[in-house]
N, C-alpha and C positions, 0 to 999 in steps of 0.2 A: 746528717744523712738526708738526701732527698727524702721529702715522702713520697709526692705523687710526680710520677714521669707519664706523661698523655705519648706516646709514639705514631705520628703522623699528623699533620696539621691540617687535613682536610676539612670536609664536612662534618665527620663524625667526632674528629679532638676540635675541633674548633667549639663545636657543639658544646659537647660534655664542658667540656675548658669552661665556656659563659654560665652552665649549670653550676657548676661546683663552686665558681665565685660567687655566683650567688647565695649559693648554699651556706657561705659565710664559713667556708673552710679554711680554717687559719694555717695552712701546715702548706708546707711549701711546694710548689706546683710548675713543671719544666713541660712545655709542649716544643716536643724534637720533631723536626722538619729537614730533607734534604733539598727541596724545594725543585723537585724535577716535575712535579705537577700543580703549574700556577692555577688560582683560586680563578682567575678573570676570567677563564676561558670556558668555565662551568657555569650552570643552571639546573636548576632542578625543582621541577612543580611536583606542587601535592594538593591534598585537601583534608580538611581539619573542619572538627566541630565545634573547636575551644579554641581559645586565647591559650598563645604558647608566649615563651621567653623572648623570641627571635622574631615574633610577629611585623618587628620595625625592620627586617632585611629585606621584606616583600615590597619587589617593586610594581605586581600586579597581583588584583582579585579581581574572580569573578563570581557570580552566583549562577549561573548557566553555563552547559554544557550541549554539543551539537554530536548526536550518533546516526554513524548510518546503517544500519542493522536489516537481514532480513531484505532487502528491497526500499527499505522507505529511510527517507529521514527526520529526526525527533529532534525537537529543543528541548531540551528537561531541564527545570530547576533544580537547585542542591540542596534544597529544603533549609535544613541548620548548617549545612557544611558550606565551606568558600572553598571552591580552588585558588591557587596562589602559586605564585614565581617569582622565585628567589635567584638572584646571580651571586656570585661566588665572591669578589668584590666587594657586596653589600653586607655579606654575611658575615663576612672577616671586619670591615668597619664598625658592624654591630657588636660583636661578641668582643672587641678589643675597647666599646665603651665599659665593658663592667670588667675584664680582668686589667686594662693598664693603671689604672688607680690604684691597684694591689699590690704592693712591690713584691710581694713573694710570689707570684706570680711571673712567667718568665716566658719568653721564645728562643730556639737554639737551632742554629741551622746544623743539621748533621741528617746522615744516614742510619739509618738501626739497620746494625748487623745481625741481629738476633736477642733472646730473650735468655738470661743467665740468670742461673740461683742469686737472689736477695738482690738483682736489675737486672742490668739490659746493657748490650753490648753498642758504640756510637761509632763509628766510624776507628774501630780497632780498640777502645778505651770502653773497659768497664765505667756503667754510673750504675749507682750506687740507690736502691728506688723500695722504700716500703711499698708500693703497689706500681702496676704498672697494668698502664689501659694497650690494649694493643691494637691499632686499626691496619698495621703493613705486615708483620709478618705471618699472623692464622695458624689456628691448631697445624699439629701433624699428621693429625687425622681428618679428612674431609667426607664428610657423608658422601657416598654415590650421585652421579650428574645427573638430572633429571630430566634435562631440555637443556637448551641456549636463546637468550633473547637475543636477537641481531641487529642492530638497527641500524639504518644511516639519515641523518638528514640536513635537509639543506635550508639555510639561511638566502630566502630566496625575496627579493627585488623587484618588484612587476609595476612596469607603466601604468598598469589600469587597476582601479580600487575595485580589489577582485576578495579580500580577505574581509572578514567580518570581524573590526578590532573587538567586540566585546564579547562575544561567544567560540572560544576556543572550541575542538573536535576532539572529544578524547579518543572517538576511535570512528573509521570509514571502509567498510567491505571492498570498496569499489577498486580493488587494483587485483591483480590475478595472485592465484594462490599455487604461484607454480613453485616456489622456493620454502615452502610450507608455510601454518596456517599465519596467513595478514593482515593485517591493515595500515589503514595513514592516520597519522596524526599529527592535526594544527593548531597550534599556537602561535596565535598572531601578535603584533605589537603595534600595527594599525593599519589602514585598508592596504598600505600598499606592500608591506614587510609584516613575513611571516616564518617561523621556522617550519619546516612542512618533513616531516619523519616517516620512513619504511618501516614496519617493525613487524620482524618473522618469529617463530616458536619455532625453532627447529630441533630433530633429536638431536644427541651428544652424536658425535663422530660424523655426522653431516656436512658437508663442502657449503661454504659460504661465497653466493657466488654474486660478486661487487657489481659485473654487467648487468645481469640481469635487476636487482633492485634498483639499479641507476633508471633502468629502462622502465620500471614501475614509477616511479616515482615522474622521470619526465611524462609519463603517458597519464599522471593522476594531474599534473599540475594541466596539462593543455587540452583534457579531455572532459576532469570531473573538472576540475577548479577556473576553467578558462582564463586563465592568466594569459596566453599572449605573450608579446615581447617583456622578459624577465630577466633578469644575472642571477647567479646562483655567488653570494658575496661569502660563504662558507660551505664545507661540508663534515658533519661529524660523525663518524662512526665508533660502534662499538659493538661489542660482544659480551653477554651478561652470561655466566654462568647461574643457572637457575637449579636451587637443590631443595627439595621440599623437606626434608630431614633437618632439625637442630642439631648443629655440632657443639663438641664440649665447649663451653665457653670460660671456662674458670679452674686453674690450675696454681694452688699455692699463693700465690701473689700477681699474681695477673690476671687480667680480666680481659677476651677481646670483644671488640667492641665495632660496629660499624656494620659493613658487607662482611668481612671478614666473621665476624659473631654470628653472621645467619640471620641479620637484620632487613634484607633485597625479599620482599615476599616474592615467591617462586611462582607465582601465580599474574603477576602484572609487572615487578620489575620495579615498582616503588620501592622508596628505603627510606626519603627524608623524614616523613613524621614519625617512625617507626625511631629511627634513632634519636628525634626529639622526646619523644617520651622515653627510651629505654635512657637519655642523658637522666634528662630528670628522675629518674627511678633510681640511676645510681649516684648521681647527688643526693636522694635523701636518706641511702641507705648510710652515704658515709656521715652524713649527720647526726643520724639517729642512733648508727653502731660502730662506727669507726669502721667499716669495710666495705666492699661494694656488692654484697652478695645478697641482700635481702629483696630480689627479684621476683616478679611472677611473670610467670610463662600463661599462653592463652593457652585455653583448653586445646589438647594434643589435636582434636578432627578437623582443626585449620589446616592443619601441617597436611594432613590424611585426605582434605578434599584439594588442596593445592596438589599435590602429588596425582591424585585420581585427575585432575583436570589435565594436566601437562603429561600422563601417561593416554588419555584419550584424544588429546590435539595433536600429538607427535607422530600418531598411529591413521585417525583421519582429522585431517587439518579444518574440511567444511564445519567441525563438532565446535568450533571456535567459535565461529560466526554466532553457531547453535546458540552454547551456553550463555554469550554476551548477548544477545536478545532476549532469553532469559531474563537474566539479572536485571537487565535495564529498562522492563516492557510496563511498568510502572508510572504514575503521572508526575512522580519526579527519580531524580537520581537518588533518594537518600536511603531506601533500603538496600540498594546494590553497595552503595558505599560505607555504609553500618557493615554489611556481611564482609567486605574486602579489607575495614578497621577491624572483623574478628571481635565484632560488639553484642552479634545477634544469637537470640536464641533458636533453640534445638524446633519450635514450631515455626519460626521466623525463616528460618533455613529452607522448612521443607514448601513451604509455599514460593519462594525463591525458585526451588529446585523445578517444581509443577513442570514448567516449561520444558526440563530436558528430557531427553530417553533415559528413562531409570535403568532398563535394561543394559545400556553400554556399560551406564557409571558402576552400576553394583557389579557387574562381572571383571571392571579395572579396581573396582578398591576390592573385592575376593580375592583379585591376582596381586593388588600391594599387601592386603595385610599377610597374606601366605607366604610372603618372603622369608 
């Protein structure tokens, strides 16, 4: 019998996959793939206080970050944390040095049809799966939609060294907040290539409207950024469903795992080190106990202030700007990014909060917890 069938080979089985080899799980292990969304064409930054697994798929760090908040703009350090970017490519060569030495260990291109008592369904063929990690097909129940992140951006080209290859932007006011509450964000890869991103909160049921972010975006690159004559050599778009609510994640012998688990914090739209640690949490749970379920959850008022935020920026979008000047008004980045890892304490929090209108937030978490 199989034991372990990973379903989906993205980020999140890729992941887990390099965790539980490591883990020194001897029980045999199938990661199913239909391969309709290639690894190359992804990236994904985050930032981290610790040494991870996957630390060698980074093909950039930084320890500086650039906000524009408020009217002004800030360089902050990240104190203990690095920001870091990982391509998709790199991550797959990485994780495939510690599982292909493992013969039991395997890759299978198929589609998951769905999730069946004692496996999972492949392309019309039961297999046969003592556990099954699920990153494609998600509970049947989904908590209520709380927002949508929207974002588009462009891999953008510029004659003139207009980008600042060592200080990335994790976030910039300066584009209009007609499509609700924005900003830009740049990741460069040297003066003259940079990825340069729209990225709106907007409520569920909201029209997403492609002109107009286009239109922001050209009027950030040639007005804030002075770039000049430039190609736009890509464009990516997406749409994040954002739900501050944990869905059930654990059902008899499956476990899901990923965005799908409720790992995308509903508050910024991050997922990767969230699912680096929830891998390794469930590598060592199967070590320790043969199952994946020896899990901890962060204390529930993460969930409760993520939810209170994206119920107060969907309502008024300026409160965005608000809270993010906030958190980041510090002489570095690193307690904004301790409260956003869900690390800090209950006093830690409240002097974070200082900056906002108590009054909006407590009358939006009165109106969530009365749900």
């Amino acid at each position: 019998m199989t034991r372990i069938v990973i379903a989906g080979g993205g980020m999140s089985g890729l992941s887990l996959a390099a965790h539980l080899a490591v883990a020194d799980h001897r029980h045999p292990v199938v990661v199913v793939d239909d391969g309709t969304r290639p690894l190359g064409n992804m990236t994904w930054a985050s930032w981290s206080s610790r040494p991870g697994l996957l630390d060698a798929a980074a093909s950039r760090w930084f320890d500086k970050i650039r906000v524009h908040v408020n009217g002004r703009t800030t360089v902050l350090g990240l104190g203990r944390y690095r920001y870091r970017v990982v391509r998709g490519g790199d991550l797959a060569a990485v994780v495939h040095r510690y599982t292909d030495p493992l013969k039991h260990f395997t890759f299978q291109r198929g589609h998951v049809d769905g999730v069946a008592d004692g496996g999972l369904v492949v392309d019309g063929h039961f297999m046969r799966a003592r556990w099954v990690f699920d990153s494609v097909i998600g509970t049947d129940e989904e908590p209520p939609l709380d927002a949508q992140l929207v974002f588009r951006g462009w891999r953008v080209s510029s004659e003139r060294a207009v980008f600042d290859a060592e200080i990335p932007t994790l976030f910039d006011f300066r584009t209009p907040q007609v499509s609700g509450a924005s900003f830009v964000y740049v990741l460069p890869e040297d003066a003259h290539h940079a990825l340069v991103e729209h990225t709106a909160f907007v409520a569920p049921g909201m029209p997403h409207d492609e002109t107009t972010q286009r239109e922001a975006l050209t009027e950030y690159l040639m007005e804030v950024a002075g770039v000049g004559e430039h190609e736009i050599d890509r464009e990516e778009h997406a749409v994040l469903p954002l739900r501050a609510a944990q869905p059930s994640r654990s059902h008899e012998h499956v476990l899901t795992i990923g965005t799908q688990g409720g790992l995308l914090k509903a508050s910024t739209g991050f997922a990767y080190q969230r699912v680096q640690r929830d891998s390794a949490a469930i590598a060592e749970s199967m070590r320790r106990h043969g199952h994946p379920f020896d899990l901890q959850e962060a204390p529930p008022r993460f969930r409760l202030f993520d939810g209170v935020l994206l119920d107060v920026v969907t309502r008024e979008p300026a409160q965005l700007e608000r809270a993010f000047g906030a958190l980041f008004r510090h002489r570095t980045a690193e307690p904004a990014l301790r409260f956003l890892d869900e690390e800090t304490t209950v006093p830690q929090e409240l002097r974070l909060f200082a900056g906002m209108p108590a009054a909006t937030y407590l009358a939006a978490a009165r109106h969530r917890l009365a749900r």
